[in-house]
C-alpha positions in Angstrom: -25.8 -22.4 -1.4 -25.3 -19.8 -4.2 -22.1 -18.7 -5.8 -20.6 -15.4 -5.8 -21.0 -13.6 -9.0 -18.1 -14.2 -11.1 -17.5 -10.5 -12.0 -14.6 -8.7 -9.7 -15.4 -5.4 -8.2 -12.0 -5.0 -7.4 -9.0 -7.1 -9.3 -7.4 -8.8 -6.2 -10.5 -10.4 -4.7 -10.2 -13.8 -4.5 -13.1 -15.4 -4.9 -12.3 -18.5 -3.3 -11.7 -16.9 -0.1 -15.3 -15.9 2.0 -13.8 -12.9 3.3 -13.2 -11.6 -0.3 -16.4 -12.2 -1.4 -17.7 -10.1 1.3 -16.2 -6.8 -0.9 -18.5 -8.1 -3.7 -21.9 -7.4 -1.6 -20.5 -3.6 -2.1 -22.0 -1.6 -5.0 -18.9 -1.2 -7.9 -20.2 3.0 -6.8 -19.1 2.9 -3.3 -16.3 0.6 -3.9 -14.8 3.1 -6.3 -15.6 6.1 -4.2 -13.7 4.7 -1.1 -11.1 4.0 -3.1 -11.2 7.8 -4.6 -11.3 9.1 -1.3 -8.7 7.2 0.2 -6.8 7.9 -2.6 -7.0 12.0 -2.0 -6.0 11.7 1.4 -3.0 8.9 1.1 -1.9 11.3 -1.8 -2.4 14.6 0.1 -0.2 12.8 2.5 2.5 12.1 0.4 2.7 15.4 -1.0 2.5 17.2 2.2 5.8 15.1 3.0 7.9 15.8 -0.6 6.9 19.2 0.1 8.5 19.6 3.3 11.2 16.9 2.3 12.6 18.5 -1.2 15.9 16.7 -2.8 18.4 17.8 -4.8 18.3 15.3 -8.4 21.3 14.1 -7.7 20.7 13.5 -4.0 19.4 10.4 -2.7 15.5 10.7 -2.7 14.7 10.4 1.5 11.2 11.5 1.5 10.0 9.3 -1.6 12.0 6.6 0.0 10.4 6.8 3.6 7.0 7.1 2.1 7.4 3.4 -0.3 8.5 1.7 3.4 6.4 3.4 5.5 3.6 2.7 3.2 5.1 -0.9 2.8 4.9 -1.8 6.1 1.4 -0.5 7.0 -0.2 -2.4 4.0 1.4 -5.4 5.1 -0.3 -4.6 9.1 -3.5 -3.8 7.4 -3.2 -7.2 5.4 -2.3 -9.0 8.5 -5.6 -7.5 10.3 -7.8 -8.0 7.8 -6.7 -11.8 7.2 -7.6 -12.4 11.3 -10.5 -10.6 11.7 -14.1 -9.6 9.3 -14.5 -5.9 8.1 -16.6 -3.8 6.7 -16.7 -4.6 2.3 -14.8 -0.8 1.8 -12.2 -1.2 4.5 -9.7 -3.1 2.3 -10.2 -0.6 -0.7 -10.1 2.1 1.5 -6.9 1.6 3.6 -5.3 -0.5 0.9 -6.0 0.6 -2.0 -7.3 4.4 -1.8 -5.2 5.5 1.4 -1.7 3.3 1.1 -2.2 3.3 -3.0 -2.1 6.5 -2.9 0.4 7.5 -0.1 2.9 5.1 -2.1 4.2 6.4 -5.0 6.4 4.1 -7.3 5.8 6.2 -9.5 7.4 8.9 -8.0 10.5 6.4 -7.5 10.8 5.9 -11.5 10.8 9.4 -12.1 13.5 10.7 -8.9 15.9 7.2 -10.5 15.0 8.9 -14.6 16.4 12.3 -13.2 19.3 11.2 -11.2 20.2 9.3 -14.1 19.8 12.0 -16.3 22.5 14.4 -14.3 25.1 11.9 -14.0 24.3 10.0 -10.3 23.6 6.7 -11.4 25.3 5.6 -8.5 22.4 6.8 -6.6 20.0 6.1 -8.5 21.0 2.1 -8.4 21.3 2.3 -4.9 17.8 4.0 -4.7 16.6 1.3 -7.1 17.6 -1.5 -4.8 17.3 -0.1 -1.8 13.4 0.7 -2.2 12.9 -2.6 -3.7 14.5 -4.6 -0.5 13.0 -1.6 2.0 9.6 -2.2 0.8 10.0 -6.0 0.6 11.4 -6.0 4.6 8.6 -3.5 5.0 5.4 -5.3 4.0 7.0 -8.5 5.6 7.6 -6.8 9.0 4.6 -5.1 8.9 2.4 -8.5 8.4 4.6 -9.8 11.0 3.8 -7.7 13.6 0.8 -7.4 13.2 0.2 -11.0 13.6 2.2 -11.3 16.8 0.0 -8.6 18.1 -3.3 -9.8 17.2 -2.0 -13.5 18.5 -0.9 -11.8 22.0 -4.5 -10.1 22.2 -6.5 -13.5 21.0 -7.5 -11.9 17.5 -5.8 -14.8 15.4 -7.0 -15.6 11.9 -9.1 -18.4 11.6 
């Protein structure tokens, strides 16, 4: 039996696991282009909800918030499906990376705690701080949760 390469198309592969390997037998191109177009759309997404969200700077930052655990808990599903059952070599960078990578937006968390900050709500901004830290944590753990109960109620348990 051959080994995998020992090169990583994508940083989080583990090698170790056969499932993971499986993203190697992708070209680097089409990994990189899934994750680019997942990327758009996850970050079209988010956009399309800041817009229609706004917030005042010293206001607590709802839509940004929603977005980190909604996106939390749906990368911890897809994780959770992906562990149980084989798919394709550009699901997990699509949906993972490009699409929920990009719908998150951690760095839109620094910048909505630098400005709150800045105009004199720290208050909020510590309590947006830990609140998006624990939401996201809860998030990705009920997400994988859930998932897992499903896909054991429906016989699609990982191996």
């Amino acid at each position: 039996m051959s080994r995998p390469p020992e090169f990583r198309v994508d940083p989080d592969v583990d090698l170790h696991l056969p499932a993971d390997r499986g993203e190697l037998t992708a070209h680097p191109a089409a990994v990189l282009g899934a994750i680019a177009a997942g990327g758009v759309l996850g970050a079209l997404a988010r956009a399309g909800i800041q817009a229609a969200f706004p917030h005042h700077p010293t206001g607590f930052p709802w839509a940004t918030f929603g977005i980190n655990v909604t996106g939390s808990l749906l990368i911890g599903a897809l994780m959770a499906v992906i562990g149980a059952r084989p798919t394709g070599p550009l699901v997990r960078p699509f949906l993972g990376v490009g699409l929920l990578g990009g719908f998150t937006t951690f760095s839109a968390y620094a910048v909505d705690t630098q400005r709150a900050v800045a105009v004199g709500a720290a208050g909020t901004a510590l309590a947006y701080l830990a609140a998006t830290v624990v939401g996201a944590l809860l998030a990705v753990w009920a997400g994988d949760a859930a998932a897992a109960r499903l896909l054991a109620r429906t016989g699609r348990e990982a191996r």
